[in-house]
C-alpha positions as CSV (number, residue, x, y, z in Angstrom):
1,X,87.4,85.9,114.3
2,X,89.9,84.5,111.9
3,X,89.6,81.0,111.4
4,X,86.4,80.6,111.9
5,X,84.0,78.7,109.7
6,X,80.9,76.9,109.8
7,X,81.0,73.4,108.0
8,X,78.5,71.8,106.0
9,X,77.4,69.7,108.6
10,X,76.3,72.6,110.2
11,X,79.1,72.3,113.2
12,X,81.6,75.5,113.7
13,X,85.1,75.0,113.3
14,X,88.0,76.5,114.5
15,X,91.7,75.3,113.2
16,X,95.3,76.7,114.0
17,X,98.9,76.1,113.4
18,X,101.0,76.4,115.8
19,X,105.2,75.6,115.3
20,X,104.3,73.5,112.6
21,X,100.9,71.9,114.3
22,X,97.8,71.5,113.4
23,X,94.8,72.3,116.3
24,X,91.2,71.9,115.4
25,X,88.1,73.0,117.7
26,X,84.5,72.1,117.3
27,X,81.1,73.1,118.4
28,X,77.4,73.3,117.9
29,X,77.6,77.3,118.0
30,X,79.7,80.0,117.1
31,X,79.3,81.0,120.9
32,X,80.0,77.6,122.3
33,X,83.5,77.4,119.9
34,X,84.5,80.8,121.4
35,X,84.2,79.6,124.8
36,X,86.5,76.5,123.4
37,X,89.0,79.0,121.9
38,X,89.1,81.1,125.3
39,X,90.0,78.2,127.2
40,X,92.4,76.1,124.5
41,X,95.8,75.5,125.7
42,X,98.2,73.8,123.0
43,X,100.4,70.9,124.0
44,X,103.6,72.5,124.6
45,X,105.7,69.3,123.7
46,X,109.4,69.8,123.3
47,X,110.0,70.2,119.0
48,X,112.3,67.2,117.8
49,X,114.9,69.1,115.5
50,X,116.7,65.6,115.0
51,X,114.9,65.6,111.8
52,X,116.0,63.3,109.1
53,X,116.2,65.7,105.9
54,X,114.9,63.1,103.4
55,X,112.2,61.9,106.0
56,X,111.3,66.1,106.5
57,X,111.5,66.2,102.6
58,X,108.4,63.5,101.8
59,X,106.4,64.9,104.7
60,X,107.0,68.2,103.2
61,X,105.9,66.8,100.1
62,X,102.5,65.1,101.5
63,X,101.4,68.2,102.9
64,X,102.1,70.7,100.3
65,X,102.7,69.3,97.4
66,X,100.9,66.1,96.8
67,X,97.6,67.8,95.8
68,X,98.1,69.9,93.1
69,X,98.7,69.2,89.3
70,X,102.6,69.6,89.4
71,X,102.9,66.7,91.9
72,X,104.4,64.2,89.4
73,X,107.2,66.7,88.7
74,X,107.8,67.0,92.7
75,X,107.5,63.4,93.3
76,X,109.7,62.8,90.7
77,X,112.5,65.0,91.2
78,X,112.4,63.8,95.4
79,X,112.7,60.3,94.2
80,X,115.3,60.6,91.4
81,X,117.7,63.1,93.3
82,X,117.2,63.6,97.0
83,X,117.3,59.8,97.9
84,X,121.1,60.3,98.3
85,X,123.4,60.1,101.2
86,X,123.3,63.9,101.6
87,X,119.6,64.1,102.6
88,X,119.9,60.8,105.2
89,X,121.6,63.0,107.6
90,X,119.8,65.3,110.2
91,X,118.2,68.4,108.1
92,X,120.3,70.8,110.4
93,X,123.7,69.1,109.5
94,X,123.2,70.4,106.4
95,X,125.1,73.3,104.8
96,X,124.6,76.2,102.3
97,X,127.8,74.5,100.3
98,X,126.3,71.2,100.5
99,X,123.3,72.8,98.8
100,X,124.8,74.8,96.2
101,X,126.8,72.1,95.1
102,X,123.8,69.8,94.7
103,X,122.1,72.2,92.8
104,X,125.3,72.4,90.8
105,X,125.7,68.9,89.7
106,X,122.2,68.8,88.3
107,X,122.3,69.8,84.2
108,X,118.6,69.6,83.4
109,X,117.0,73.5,83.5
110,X,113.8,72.1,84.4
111,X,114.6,69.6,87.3
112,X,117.1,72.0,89.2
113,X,114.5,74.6,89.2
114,X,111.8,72.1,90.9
115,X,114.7,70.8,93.3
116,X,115.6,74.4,94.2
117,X,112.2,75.1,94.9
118,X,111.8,71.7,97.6
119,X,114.7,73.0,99.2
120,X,113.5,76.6,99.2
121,X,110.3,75.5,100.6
122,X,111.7,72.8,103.2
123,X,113.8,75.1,104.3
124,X,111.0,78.0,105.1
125,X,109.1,75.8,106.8
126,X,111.6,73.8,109.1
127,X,112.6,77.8,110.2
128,X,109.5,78.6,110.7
129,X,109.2,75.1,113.1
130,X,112.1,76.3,114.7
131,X,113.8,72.6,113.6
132,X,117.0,74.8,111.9
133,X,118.7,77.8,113.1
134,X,118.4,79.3,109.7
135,X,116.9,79.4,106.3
136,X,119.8,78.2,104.2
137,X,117.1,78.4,101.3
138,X,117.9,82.3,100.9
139,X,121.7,81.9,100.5
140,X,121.7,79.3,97.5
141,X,121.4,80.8,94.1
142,X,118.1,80.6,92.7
143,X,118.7,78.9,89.0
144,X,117.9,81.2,85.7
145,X,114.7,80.7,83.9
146,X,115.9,79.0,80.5
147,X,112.6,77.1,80.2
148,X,111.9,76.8,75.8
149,X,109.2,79.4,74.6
150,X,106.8,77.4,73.0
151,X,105.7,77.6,69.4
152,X,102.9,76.0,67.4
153,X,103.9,73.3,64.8
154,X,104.0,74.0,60.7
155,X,101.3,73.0,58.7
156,X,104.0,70.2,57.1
157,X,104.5,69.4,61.1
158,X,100.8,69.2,61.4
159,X,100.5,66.8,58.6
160,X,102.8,64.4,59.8
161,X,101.5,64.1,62.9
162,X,98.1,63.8,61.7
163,X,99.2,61.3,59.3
164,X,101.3,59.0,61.7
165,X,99.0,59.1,64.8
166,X,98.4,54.8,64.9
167,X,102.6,55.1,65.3
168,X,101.9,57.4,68.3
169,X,100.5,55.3,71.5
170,X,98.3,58.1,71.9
171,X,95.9,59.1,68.7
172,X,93.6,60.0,70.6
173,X,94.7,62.1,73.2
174,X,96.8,64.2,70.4
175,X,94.1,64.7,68.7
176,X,92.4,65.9,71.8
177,X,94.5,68.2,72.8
178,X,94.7,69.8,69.0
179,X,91.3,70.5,68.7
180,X,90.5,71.6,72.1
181,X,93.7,73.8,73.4
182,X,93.6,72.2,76.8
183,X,96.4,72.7,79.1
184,X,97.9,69.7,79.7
185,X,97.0,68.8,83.0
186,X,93.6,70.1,82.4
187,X,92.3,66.8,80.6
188,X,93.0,65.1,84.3
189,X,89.8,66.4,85.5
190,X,87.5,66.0,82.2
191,X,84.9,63.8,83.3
192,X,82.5,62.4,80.0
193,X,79.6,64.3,81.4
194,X,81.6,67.3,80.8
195,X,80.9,66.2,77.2
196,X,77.8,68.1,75.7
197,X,76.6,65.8,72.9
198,X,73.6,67.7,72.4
199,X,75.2,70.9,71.5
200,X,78.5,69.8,70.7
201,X,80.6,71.5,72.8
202,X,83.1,70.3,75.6
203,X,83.5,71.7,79.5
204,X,86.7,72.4,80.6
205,X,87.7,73.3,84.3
206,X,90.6,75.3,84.4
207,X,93.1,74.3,86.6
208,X,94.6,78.4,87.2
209,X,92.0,81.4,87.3
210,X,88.5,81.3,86.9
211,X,88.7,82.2,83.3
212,X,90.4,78.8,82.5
213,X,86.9,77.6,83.1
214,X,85.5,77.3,79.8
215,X,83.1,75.5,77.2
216,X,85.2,74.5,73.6
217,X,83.5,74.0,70.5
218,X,83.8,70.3,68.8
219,X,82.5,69.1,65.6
220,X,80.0,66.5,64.4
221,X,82.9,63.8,63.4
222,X,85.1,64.5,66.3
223,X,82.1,64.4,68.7
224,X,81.5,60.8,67.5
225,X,85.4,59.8,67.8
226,X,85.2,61.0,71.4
227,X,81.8,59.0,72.0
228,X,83.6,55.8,70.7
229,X,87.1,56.3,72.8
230,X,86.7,58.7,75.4
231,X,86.5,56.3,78.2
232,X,89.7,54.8,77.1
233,X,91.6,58.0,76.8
234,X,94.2,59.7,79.3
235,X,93.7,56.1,81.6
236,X,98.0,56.6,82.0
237,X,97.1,60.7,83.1
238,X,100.6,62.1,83.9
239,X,102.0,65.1,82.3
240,X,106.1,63.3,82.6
241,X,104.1,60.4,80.8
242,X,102.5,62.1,78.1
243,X,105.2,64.3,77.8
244,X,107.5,61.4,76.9
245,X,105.8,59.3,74.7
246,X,105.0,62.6,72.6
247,X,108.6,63.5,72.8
248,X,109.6,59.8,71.1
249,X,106.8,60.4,68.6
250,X,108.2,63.6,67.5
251,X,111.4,62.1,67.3
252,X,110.0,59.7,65.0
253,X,108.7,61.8,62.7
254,X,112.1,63.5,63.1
255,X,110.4,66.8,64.1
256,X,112.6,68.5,66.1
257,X,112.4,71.5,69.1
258,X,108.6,71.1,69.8
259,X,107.1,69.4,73.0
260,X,103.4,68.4,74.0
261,X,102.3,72.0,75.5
262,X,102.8,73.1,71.9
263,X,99.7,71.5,70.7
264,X,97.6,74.5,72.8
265,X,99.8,76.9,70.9
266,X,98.9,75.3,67.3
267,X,95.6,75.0,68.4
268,X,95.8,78.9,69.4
269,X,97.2,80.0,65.9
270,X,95.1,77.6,63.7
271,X,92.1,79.4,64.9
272,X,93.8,82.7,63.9
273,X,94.0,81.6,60.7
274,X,89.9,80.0,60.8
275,X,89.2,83.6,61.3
276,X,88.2,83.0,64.5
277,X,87.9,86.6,66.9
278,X,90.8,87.8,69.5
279,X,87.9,87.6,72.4
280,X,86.5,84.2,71.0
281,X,90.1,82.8,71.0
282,X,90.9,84.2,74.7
283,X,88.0,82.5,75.6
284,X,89.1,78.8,74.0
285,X,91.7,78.8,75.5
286,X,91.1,80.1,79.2
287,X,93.8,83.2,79.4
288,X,92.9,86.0,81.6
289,X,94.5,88.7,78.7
290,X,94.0,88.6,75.3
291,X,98.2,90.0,75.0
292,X,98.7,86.5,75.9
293,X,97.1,84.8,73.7
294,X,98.2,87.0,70.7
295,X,101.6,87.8,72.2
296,X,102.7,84.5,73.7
297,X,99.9,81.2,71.8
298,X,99.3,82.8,68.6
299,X,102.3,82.6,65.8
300,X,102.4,84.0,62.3
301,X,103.1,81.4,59.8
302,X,103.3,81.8,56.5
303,X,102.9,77.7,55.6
304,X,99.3,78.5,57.0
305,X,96.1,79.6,55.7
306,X,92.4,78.7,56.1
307,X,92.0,76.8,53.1
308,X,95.0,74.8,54.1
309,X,94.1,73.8,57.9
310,X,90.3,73.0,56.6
311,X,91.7,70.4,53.6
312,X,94.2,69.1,56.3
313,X,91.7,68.6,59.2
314,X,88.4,68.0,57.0
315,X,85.7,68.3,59.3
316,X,87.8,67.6,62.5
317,X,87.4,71.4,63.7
318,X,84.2,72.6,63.8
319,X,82.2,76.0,61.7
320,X,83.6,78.9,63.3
């Protein structure tokens, strides 16, 4: 029967939703929980559709959103723009003009996307609750993609950044994410024992398919930087964090249209040009396809070649 599990503790379990509500069942035996299930009778209490729209928006939030590694961009975009008069009013007072025009007001690419998608996905679940009449989620316009292809940085980029990284408030962590190709919310879940010493060679569990589970070469030298600072490392984890204090950085070096996720696309190319193999490089760098990671992450550049990345990283990338 759907539904049906039996927990670690050996106990079966039985769960449903029901206009929004959570039901659990246990028992000793699968026979014992399908005399439970014959017999179980939901509460039928009346559904309270005067529902505060900000107060429907954090609960939304907590249950669906709080968990996963965009929840700093949700968060954010719930504190910074919904906390306005318009959502302190009963979720079905709410219009599909009042909507648009919210959506409207907002310039940032980015941030309207995430705040279309709360309302899209407050809305289709307060329908499905029965709270509102209707799902006014399917009338707004859904905001164009216009999100920046990424591209890998210059070797001249490269230099500077390797050059200035005591001006960066995060050494470290660049240098981490150049010479392994993580995603950036990947590093959230790199524990030190992930770190093979022995063998020199770093776990990585991917945050998307089971391909972005992988083990990353690392060299000698920065095997010892990463046994000295490690445990120091990635202590302020958020990507709006990181992604800002990289952003000023840049901006110090005066290198312009670049952003942190473009350190897994130099890391992608640089390994092109190390000679390293199309199914080694799909491997680095978790991708399901190879067409995305010589279509999307790896870019020709003529200011590269091998002999120029190895005098500009030393021994900082290991023997390929």
């Amino acid at each position: 029967m759907k539904n049906i599990r039996k927990r670690n503790d050996g106990r079966w379990e039985y769960k449903k939703s029901i206009n929004g509500k959570r039901y659990y069942l246990y028992a000793k035996t699968q026979k014992a929980l399908l005399s439970k299930i014959k017999s179980f009778k939901p509460t039928s209490a009346k559904i309270n559709t005067n529902v505060i729209a900000l107060d429907y928006i954090n609960n939304w939030y907590n249950m669906y959103k709080k968990n996963l590694a965009s929840n700093e961009r949700y968060s954010s975009a719930i504190h910074k723009y919904f906390n306005i008069p318009l959502f302190k009013k009963e979720i079905q007072k709410l219009t599909y003009i009042d909507l648009e025009e919210f959506l409207n007001k907002i310039d940032k690419p980015r941030t309207k996307a995430y705040c279309y998608y709360i309302i899209k996905g407050i809305f289709e679940t307060a329908y499905k609750q029965k709270i509102v009449k209707e799902d006014l989620s399917k009338l707004i316009t859904k905001p164009k993609n216009q999100s920046k292809k990424g591209n890998s940085f210059n070797l001249k980029e490269q230099k500077l950044i390797l050059d200035n990284l005591d001006k960066s408030n995060m050494k470290y962590e660049i240098l981490f994410y150049l010479l392994t190709g993580c995603r950036r919310n990947e590093v959230e879940n790199i524990k030190l024992k992930d770190i093979d010493f022995v063998n020199n060679k770093i776990y990585i569990p991917g945050t998307k398919t089971e391909s972005s589970k992988r083990y990353v070469p690392i060299s000698e030298e920065f095997k010892q930087i990463l046994k000295q600072n490690f445990n120091t490392m990635f202590k302020k984890f958020t990507i709006p964090h990181y992604s800002k204090v990289f952003a000023k950085y840049l901006k110090l070096l005066k290198i312009n249209n670049h952003k942190l996720h473009d350190l897994r696309h130099t890391f992608s190319t640089n390994l092109y040009y190390l000679g390293v193999s199309d199914k080694e490089r799909q491997y680095y760098l978790g991708h399901t396809s190879i067409i995305i990671t010589n279509d999307i992450y790896t870019h020709l550049d003529p200011t590269i070649t091998k002999n120029n990345i190895l005098n500009l990283y030393k021994d900082l990338y290991p023997k390929f």
